[in-house]
TIDREN-792304 format. One record per residue: residue number from 1; residue in three letters; x, y, z of N, C-alpha, C, O in turn. Coordinates in pm, 1 decimal. Example, Ala and Ser with C-alpha at 12.3 -4.5 7.8 and 13.67 -1.06 7.14 Angstrom:
// residues 2
   num   residu        n.X        n.Y        n.Z       ca.X       ca.Y       ca.Z        c.X        c.Y        c.Z        o.X        o.Y        o.Z
     1      ala     1319.0     -569.0      780.0     1230.0     -450.0      780.0     1320.0     -330.0      780.0     1423.6     -331.9      846.5
     2      ser     1285.0     -225.0      708.0     1367.0     -106.0      714.0     1290.0        3.0      787.0     1340.9      113.8      803.9
END
This chain:
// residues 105
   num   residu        n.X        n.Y        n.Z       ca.X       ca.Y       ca.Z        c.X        c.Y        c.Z        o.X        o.Y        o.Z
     1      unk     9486.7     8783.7    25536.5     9462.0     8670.0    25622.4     9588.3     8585.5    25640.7     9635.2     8533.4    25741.9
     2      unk     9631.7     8587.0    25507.7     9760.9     8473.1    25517.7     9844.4     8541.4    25612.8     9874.7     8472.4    25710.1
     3      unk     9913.8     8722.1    25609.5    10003.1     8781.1    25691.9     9948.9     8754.4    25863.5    10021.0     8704.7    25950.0
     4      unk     9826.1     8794.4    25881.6     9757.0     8693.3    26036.1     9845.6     8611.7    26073.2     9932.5     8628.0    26158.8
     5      unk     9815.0     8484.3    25980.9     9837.6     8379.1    26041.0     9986.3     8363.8    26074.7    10041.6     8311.0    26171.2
     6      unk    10039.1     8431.8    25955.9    10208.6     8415.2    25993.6    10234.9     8491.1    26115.6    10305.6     8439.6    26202.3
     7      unk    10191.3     8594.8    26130.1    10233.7     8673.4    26219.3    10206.0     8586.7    26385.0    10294.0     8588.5    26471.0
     8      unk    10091.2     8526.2    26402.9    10027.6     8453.6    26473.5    10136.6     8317.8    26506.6    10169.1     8291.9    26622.4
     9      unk    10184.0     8241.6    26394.5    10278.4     8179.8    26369.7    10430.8     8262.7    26449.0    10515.0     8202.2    26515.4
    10      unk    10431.4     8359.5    26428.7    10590.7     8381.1    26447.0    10599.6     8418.8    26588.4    10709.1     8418.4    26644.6
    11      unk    10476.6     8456.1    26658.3    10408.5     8507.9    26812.5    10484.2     8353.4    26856.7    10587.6     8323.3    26916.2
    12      unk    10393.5     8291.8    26805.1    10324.0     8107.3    26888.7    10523.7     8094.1    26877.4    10572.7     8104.3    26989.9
    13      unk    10594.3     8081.2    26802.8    10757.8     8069.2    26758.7    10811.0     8101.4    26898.3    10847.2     8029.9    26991.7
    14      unk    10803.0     8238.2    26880.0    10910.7     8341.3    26956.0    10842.8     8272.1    27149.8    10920.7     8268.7    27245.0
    15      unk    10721.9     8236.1    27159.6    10708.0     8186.2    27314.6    10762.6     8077.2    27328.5    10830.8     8054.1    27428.3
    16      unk    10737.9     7956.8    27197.8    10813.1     7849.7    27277.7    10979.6     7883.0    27290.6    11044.9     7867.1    27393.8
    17      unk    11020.6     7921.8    27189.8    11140.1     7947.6    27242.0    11208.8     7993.2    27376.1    11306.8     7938.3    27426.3
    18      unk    11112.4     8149.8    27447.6    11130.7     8176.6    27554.9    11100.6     8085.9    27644.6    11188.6     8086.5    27730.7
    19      unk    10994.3     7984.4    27673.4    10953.4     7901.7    27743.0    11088.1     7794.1    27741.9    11125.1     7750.5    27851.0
    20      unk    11173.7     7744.7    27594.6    11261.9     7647.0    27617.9    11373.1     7725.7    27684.1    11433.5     7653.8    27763.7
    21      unk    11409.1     7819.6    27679.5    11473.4     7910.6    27746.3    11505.1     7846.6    27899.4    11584.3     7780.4    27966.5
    22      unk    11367.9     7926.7    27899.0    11371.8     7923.6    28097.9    11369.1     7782.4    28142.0    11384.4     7757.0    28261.5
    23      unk    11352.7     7698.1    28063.9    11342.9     7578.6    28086.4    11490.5     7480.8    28079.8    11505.7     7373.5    28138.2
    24      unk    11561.1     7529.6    28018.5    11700.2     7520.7    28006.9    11763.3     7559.9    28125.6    11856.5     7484.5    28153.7
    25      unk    11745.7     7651.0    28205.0    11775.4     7712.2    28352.5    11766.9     7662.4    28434.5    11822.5     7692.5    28540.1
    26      unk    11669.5     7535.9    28410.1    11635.3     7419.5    28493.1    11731.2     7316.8    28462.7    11801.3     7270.9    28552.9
    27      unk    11737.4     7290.6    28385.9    11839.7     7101.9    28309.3    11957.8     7147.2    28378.7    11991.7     7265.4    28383.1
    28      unk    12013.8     7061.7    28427.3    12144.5     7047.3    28488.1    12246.2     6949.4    28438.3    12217.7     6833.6    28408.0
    29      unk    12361.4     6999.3    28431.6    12426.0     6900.0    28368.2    12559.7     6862.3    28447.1    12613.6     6941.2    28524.7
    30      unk    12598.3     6759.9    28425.3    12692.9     6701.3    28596.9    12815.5     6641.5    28550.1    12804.3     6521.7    28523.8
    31      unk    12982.5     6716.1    28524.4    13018.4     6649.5    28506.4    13127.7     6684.3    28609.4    13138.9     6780.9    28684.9
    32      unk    13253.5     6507.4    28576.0    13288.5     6479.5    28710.1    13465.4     6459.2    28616.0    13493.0     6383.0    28523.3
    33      unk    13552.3     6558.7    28686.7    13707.4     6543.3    28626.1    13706.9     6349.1    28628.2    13617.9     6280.7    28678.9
    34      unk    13844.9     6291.6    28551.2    13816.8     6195.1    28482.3    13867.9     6085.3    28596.4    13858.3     5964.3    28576.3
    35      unk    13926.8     6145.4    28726.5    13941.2     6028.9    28910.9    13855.0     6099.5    28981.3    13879.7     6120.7    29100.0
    36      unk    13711.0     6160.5    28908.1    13626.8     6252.2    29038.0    13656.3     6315.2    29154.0    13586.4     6317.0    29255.3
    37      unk    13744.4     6358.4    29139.6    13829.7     6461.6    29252.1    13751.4     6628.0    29247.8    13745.9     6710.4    29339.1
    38      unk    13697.7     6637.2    29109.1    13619.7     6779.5    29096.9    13517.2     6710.6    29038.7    13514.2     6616.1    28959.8
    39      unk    13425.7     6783.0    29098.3    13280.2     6802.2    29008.4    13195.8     6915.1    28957.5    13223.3     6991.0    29050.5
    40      unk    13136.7     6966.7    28903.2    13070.6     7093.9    28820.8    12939.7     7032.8    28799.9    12924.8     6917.1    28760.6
    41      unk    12834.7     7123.5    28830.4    12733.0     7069.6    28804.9    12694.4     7251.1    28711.0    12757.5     7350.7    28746.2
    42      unk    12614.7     7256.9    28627.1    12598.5     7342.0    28562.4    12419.7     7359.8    28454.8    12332.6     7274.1    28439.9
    43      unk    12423.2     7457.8    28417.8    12260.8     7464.0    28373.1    12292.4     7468.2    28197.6    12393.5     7510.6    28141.5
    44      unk    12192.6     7420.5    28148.6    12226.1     7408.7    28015.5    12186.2     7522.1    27945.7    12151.9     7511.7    27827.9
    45      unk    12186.3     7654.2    28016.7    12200.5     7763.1    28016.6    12329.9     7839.5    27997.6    12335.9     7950.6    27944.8
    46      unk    12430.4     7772.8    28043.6    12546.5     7782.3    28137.3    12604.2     7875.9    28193.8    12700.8     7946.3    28164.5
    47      unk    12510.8     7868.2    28308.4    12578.1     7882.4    28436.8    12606.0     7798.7    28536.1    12526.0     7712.0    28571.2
    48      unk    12733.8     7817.8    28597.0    12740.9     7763.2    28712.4    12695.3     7708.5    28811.7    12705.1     7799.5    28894.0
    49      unk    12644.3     7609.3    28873.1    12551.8     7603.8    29005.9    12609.9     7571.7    29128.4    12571.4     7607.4    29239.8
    50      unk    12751.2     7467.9    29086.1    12781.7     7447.6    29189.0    12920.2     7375.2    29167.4    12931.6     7308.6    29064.5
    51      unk    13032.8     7382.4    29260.0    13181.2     7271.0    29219.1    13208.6     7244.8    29370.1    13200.7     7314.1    29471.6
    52      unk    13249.2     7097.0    29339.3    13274.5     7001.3    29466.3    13405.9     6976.6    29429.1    13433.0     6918.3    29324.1
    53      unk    13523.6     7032.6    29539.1    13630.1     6983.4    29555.7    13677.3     6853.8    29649.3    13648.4     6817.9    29763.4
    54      unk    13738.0     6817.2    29576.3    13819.5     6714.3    29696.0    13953.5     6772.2    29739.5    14047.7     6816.9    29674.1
    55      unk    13923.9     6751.2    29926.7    14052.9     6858.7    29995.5    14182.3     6793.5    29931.4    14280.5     6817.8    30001.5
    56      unk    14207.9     6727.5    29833.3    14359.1     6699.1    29857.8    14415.1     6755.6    29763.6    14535.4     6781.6    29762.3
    57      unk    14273.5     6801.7    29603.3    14332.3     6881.1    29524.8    14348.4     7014.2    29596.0    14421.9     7085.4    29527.6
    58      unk    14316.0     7063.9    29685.7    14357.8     7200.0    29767.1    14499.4     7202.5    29786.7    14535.3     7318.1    29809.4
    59      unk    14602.0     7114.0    29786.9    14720.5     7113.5    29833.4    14796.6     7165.3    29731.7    14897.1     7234.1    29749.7
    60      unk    14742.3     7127.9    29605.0    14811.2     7172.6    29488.6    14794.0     7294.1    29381.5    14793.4     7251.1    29266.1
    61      unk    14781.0     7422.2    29390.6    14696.0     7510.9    29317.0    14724.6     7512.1    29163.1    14651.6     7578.8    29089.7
    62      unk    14807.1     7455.0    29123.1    14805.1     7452.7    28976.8    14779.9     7358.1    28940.6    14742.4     7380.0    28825.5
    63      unk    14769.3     7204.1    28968.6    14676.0     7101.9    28951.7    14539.4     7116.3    28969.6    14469.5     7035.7    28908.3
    64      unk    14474.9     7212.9    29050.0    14340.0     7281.6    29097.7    14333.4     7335.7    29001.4    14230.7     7290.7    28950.4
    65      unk    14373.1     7403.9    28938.2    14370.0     7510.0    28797.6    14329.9     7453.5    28684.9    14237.2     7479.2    28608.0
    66      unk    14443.7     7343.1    28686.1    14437.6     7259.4    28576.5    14263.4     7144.2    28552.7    14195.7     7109.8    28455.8
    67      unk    14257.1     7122.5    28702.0    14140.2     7049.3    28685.7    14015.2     7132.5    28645.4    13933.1     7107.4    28557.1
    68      unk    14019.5     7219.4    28716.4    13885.6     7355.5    28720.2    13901.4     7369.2    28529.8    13823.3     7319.0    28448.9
    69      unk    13967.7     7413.4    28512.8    13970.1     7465.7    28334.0    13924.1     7356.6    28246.1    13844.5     7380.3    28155.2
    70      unk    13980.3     7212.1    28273.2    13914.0     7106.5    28197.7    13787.2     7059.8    28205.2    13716.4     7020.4    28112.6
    71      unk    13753.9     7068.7    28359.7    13644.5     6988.6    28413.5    13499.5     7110.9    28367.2    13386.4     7070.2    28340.7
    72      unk    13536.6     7248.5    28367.0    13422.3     7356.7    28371.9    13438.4     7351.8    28213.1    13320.9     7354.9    28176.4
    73      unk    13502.7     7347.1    28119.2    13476.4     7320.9    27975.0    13434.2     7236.4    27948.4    13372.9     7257.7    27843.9
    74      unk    13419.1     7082.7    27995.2    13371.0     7032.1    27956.6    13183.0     6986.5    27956.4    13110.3     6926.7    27877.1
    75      unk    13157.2     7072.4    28130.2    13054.5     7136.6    28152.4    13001.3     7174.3    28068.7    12898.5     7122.8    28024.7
    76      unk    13075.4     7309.6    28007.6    13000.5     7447.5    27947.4    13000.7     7340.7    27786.0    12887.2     7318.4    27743.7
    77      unk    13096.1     7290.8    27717.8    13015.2     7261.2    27608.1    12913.3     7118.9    27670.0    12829.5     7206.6    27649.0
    78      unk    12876.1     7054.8    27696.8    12749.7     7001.6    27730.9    12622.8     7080.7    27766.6    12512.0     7059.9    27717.2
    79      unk    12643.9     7146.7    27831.8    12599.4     7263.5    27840.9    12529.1     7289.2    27674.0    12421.6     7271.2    27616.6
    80      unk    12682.3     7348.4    27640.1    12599.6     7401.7    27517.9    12519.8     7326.5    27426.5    12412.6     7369.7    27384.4
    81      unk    12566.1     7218.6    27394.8    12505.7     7087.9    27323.2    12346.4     7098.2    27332.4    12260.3     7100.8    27244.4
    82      unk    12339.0     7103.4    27481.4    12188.3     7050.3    27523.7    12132.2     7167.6    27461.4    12049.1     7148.5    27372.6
    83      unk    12162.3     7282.1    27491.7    12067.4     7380.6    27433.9    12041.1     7424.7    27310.6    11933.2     7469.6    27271.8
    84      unk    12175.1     7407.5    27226.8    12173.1     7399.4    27079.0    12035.3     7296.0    27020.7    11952.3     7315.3    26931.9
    85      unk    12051.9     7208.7    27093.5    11980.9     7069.5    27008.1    11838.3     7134.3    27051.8    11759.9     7137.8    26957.0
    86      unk    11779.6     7193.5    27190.2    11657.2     7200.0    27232.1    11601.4     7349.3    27087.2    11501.3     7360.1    27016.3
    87      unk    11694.7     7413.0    27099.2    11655.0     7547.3    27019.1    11657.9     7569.9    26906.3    11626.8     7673.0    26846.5
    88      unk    11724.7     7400.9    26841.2    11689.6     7350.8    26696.7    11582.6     7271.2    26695.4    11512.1     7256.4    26595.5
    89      unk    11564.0     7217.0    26801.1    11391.4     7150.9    26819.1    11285.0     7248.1    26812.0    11184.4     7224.5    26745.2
    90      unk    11304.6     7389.8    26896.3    11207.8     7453.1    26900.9    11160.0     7542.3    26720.7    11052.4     7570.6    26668.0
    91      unk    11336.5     7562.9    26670.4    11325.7     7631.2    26560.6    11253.1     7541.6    26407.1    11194.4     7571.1    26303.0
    92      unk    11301.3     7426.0    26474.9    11254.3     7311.1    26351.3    11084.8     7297.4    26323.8    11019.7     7299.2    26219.4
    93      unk    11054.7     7286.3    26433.9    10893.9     7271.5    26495.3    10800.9     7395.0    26477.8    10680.6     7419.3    26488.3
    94      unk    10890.7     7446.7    26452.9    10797.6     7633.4    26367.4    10807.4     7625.4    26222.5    10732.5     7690.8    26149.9
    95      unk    10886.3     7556.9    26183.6    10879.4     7563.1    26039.9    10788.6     7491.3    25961.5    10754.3     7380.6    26003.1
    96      unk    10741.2     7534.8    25851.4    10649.1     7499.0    25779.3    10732.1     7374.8    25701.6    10850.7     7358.4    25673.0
    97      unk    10600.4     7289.9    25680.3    10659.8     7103.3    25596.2    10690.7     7157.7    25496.1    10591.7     7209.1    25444.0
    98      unk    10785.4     7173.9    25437.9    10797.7     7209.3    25270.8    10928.5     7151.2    25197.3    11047.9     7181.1    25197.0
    99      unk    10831.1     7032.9    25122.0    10991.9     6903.8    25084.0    11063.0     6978.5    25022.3    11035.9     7097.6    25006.3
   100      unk    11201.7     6901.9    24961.5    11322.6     6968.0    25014.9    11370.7     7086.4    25068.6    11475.9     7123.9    25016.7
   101      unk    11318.4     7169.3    25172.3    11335.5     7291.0    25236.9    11386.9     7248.2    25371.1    11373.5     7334.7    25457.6
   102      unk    11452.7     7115.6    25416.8    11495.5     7064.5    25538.0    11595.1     7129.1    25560.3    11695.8     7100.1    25495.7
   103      unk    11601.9     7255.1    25674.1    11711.3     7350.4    25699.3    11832.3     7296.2    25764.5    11950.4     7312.3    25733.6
   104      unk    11757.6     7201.4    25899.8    11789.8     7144.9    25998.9    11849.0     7006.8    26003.3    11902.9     6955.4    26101.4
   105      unk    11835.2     6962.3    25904.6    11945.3     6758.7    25864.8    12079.7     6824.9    25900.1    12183.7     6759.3    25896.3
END
């Protein structure tokens, strides 16, 4: 009975996770180089969704470079942040109460 329930337990686990998943595919995250000349908007998935240039960084391609590499990292770890924290929510929230066994502090 007890193996049931775990097993039942590790089912109920493994969906929310997929569910925070796809749900992450949704959250968008928006960031903007530091005179908003580029913008990145991105999924906390990370992927790409979308980058807004301003024509005047077009004039310059290695200032374009330079902005794209800072501005899309700083994306992708926000990005990552958000999803780390959601998939330690989801992993925390499966675990059984058991004092001092706090994986997640």
């Amino acid at each position: 009975m007890f193996g049931d329930m775990m097993g039942l337990m590790g089912k109920l686990q493994e969906a929310k996770a997929e569910e925070t998943k796809e749900r992450l595919k949704t959250v968008l995250v928006d960031e903007k180089s530091s005179d908003g000349l580029l913008t990145i908007i991105a999924t906390a998935s990370g992927r790409i969704k979308e980058i807004t240039i301003d024509p005047t960084l077009l004039e310059d391609q290695e200032q374009l470079e330079d902005y794209l590499i800072l501005t899309l990292n700083k994306a992708l770890d926000k990005a990552q942040n958000i999803h780390d924290t959601e998939m330690t929510a989801v992993a925390k929230d499966g675990m059984p109460d058991i004092p001092g066994m706090d994986m997640f502090k």
